[in-house]
C-alpha positions as CSV (number, residue, x, y, z in Angstrom):
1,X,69.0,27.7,-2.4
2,X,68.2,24.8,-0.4
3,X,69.1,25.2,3.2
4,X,69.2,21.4,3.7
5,X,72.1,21.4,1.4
6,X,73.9,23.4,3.3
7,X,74.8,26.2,1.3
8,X,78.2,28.6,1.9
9,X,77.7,32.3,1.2
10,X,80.0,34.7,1.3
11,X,79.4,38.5,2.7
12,X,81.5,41.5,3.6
13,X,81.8,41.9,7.2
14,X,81.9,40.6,10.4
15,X,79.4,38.1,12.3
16,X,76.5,40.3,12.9
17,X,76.5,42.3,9.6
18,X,73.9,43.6,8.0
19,X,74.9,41.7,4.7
20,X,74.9,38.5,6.8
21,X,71.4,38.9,8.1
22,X,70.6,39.6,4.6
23,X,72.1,36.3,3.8
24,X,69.9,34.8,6.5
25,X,66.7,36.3,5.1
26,X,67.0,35.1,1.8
27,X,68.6,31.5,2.3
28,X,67.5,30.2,6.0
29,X,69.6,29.4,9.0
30,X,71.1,26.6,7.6
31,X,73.3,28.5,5.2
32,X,76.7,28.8,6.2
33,X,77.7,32.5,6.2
34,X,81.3,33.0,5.9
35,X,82.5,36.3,6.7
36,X,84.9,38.2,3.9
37,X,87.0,41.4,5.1
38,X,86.3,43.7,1.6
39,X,83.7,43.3,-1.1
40,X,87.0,42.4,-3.0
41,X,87.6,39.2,-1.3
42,X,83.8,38.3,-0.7
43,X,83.8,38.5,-5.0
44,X,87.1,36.3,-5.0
45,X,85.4,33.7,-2.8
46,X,83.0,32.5,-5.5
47,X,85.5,32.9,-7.9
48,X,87.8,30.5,-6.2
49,X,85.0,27.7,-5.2
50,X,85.2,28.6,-1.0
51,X,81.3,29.2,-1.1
52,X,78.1,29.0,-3.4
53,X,76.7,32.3,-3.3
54,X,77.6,36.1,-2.6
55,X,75.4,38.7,-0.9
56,X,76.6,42.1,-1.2
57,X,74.6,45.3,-0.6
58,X,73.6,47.5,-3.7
59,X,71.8,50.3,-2.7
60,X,70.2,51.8,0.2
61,X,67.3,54.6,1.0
62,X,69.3,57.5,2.4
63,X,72.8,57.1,0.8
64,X,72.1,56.0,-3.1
65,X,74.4,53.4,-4.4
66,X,77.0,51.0,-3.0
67,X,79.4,52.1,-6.3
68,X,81.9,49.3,-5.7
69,X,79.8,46.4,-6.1
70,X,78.6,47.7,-9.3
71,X,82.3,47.7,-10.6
72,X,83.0,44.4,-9.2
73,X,79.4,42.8,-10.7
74,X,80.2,44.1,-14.0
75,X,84.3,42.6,-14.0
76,X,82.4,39.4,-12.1
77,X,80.4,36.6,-14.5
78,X,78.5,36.4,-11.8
79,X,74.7,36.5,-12.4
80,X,71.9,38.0,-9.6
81,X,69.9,35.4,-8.3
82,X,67.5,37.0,-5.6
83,X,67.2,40.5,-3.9
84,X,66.2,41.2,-0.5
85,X,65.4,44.3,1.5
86,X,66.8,44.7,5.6
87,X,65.2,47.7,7.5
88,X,68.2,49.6,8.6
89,X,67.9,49.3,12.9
90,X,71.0,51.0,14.4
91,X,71.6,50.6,18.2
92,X,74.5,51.9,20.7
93,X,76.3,49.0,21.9
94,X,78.5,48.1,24.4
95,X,80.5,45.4,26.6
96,X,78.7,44.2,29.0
97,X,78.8,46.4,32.4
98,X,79.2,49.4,30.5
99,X,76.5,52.6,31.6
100,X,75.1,55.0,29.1
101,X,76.5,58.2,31.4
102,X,79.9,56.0,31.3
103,X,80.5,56.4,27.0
104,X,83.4,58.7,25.9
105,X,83.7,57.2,22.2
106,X,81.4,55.8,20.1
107,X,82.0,53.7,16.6
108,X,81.0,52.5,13.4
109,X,81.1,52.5,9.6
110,X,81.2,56.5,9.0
111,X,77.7,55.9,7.1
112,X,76.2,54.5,10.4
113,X,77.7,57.2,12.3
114,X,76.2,60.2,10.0
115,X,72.8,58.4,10.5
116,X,72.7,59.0,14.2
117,X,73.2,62.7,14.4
118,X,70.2,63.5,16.6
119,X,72.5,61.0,19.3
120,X,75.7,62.8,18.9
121,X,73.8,66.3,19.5
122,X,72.6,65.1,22.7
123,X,76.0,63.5,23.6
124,X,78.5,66.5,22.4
125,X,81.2,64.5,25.0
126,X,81.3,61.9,23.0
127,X,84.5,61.1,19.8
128,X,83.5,59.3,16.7
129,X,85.5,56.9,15.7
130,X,85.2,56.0,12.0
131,X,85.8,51.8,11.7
132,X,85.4,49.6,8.2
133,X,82.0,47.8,9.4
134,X,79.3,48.0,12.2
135,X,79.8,44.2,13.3
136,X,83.4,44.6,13.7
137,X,83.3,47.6,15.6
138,X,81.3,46.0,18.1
139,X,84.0,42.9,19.1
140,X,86.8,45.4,18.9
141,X,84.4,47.8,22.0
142,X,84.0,44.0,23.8
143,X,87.3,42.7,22.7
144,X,88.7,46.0,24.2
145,X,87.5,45.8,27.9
146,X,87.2,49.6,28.3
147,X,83.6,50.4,29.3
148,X,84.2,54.1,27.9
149,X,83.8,52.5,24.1
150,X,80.7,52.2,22.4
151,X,79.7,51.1,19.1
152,X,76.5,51.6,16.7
153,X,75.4,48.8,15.1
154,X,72.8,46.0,14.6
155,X,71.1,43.8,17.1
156,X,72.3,40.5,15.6
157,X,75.8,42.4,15.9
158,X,75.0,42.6,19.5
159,X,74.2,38.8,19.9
160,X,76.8,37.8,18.0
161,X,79.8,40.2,19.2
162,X,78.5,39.3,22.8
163,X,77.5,42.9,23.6
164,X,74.9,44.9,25.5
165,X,72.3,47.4,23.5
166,X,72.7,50.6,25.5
167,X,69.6,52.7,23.9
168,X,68.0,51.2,20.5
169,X,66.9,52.3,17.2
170,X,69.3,55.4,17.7
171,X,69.1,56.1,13.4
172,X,67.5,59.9,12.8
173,X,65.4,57.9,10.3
174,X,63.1,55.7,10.5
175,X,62.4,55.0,6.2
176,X,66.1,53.3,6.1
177,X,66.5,50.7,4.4
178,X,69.2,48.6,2.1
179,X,68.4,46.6,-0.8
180,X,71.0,43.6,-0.9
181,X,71.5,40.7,-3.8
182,X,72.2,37.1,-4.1
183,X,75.0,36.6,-6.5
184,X,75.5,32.9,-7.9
185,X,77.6,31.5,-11.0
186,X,75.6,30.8,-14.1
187,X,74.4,27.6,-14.3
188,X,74.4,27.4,-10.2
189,X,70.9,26.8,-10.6
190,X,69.6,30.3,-10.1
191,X,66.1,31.4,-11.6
192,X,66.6,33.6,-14.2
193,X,63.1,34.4,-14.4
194,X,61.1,36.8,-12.5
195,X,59.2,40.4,-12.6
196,X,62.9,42.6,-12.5
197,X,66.0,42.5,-14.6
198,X,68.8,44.6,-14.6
199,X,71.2,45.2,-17.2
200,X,74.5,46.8,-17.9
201,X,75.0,48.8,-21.0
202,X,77.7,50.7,-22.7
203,X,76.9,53.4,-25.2
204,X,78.7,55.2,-28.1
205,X,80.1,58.3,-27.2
206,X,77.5,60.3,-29.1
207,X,74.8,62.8,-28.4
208,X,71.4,61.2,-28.2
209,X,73.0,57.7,-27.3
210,X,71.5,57.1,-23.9
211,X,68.0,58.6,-25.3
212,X,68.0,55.9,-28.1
213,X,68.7,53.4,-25.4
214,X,65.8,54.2,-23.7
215,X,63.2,55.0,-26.0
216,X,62.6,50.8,-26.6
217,X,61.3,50.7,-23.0
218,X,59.3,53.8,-23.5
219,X,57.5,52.9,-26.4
220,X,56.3,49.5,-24.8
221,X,55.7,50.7,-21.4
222,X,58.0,49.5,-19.8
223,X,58.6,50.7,-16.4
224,X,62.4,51.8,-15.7
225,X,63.2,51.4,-11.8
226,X,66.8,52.7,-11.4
227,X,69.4,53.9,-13.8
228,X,73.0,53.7,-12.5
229,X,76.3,55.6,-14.4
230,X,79.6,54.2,-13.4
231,X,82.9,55.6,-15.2
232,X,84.2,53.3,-17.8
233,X,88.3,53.0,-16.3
234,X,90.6,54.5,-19.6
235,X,87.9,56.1,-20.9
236,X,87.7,59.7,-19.5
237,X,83.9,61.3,-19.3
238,X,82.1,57.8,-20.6
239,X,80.2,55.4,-18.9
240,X,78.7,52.6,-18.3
241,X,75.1,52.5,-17.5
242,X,73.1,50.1,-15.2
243,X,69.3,49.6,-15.3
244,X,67.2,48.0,-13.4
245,X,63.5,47.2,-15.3
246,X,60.3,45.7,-15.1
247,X,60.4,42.4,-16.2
248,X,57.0,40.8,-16.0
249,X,56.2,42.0,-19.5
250,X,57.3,38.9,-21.6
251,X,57.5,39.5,-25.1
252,X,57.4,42.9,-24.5
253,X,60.9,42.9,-22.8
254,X,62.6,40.8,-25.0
255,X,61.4,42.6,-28.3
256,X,63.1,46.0,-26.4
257,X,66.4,43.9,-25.1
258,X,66.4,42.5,-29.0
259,X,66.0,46.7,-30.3
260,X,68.7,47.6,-27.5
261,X,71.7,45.3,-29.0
262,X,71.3,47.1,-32.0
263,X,71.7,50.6,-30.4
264,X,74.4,49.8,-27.7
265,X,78.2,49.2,-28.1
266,X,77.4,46.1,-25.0
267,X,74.6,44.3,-23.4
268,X,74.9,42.5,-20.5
269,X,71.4,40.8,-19.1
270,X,73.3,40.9,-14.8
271,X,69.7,39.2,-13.7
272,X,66.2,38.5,-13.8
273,X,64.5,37.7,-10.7
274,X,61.8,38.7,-8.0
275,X,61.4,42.1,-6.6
276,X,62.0,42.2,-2.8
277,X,59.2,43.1,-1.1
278,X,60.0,45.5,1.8
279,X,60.2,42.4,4.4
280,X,62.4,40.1,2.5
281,X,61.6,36.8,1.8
282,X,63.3,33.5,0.6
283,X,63.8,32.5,-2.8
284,X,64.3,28.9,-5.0
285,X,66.9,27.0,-5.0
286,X,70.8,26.9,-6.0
287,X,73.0,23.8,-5.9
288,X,74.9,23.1,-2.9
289,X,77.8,22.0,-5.1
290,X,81.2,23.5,-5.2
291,X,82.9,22.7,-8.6
């Protein structure tokens, strides 16, 4: 996307999300992020014209799979345009004033809050309070005015919410990290070329379906990066699959896609764009207009 256009994306969250400085990494600081309060509503936003884009998180390095956005790609026509990958950096945050020795509670998406066990063992005082984000539970601990109230979160959560960091990087592990994607309309103007694709397949309810499915790849060497099940709704015990693939082969990728159709009850080419390298990066543009 061009940033002098002044592109609106949508994201999950509050101001200071992870999701948002996702946004940031892959479309500048002149894209204007506009904070959604579920996955549902960030989806509907593109659907109804309020912004350009959507950047929703798909996976990350401790926790597997963000399920729900898969189920709301695959009901979405909305294509992947870019993927980006944010270091996980937790930090205990507080309002300003507020002491270390001072915290009683402490905050935060349960996911965040199970990543900091080595901080709750030294701090056996402290409550958990499970909230829907890690930006939002940071203005609700300022918002609040009780210096007791801490939350874990992100630094730009911190900057934005207006908060203090009370002791940083608090996360037991250090190799955390979320892969995030760009999703635009077709025809927005998003690259669909690049060295990754993924793809949603559904197979017949037969033994040896999924092995068919993936022998294509195998006998041209292609390289397979993630597969992905998701329950098909009304269907008990079947499933939809999601792949994600090595795309840089040309011919050789098309010729398996072309075998696939044949051996599939439904293909559905989600993306094909750039692998993320581990410290993000920005990517081509999409048009600024809002039809």
């Amino acid at each position: 996307m061009r940033v002098e256009e002044s592109v609106r994306v949508a994201f999950q969250g509050e101001p200071g999300a992870f999701s948002e400085e996702a946004a940031v990494r892959l479309l500048g600081s002149a894209a204007v992020t506009i904070p959604q309060p579920t996955f549902e509503a960030a989806f509907a936003a593109v659907a109804v014209g309020l912004v350009h884009a959507l950047v929703v998180p798909i996976e990350n390095s401790l926790a597997g799979s963000v399920v729900r956005v898969y189920d709301l790609l695959l009901e979405s026509e909305l294509v992947i345009a870019a993927e980006t990958i944010v270091p996980v950096e937790l930090h205990l945050i507080a309002r300003p004033g507020a002491t270390l020795g001072g915290i009683r509670s402490v905050e935060s998406h349960p996911m965040a809050l199970a990543q900091c066990e080595r901080l709750f063992a030294a701090h056996r005082e402290w409550t958990r309070v499970a909230a829907e984000d890690t930006a939002g539970s940071v203005r609700r601990v300022v918002e609040s005015g009780d210096r007791t109230r801490a939350a874990i979160a992100s630094e730009r959560a911190a900057e934005q919410q207006h908060g203090i960091i009370l002791a940083r990087n608090v996360q037991d592990n250090a190799g955390n990290f979320t892969r995030f994607l760009l999703l635009a309309e077709p025809g927005s103007g998003a690259a669909q070329t690049g060295n990754k694709a993924t793809l949603a397949l559904r197979l017949a309810h037969l033994p040896g379906s999924l092995a068919a499915a993936l022998e294509p790849f195998a006998r041209r060497g292609l390289n397979l990066l993630k597969i992905e099940s998701r329950p098909i709704h009304g269907c008990p015990w079947e499933y939809q699959f999601f792949i994600d693939v090595e795309a840089s082969a040309g011919e050789r990728l098309e010729d398996a896609l072309e075998e696939l159709a044949q051996n599939v009850q439904s293909l559905r080419v989600l993306g094909c764009y750039k692998a993320a390298r581990m410290a993000g990066e920005r990517i081509p543009a999409i048009s600024g207009r809002i039809q």
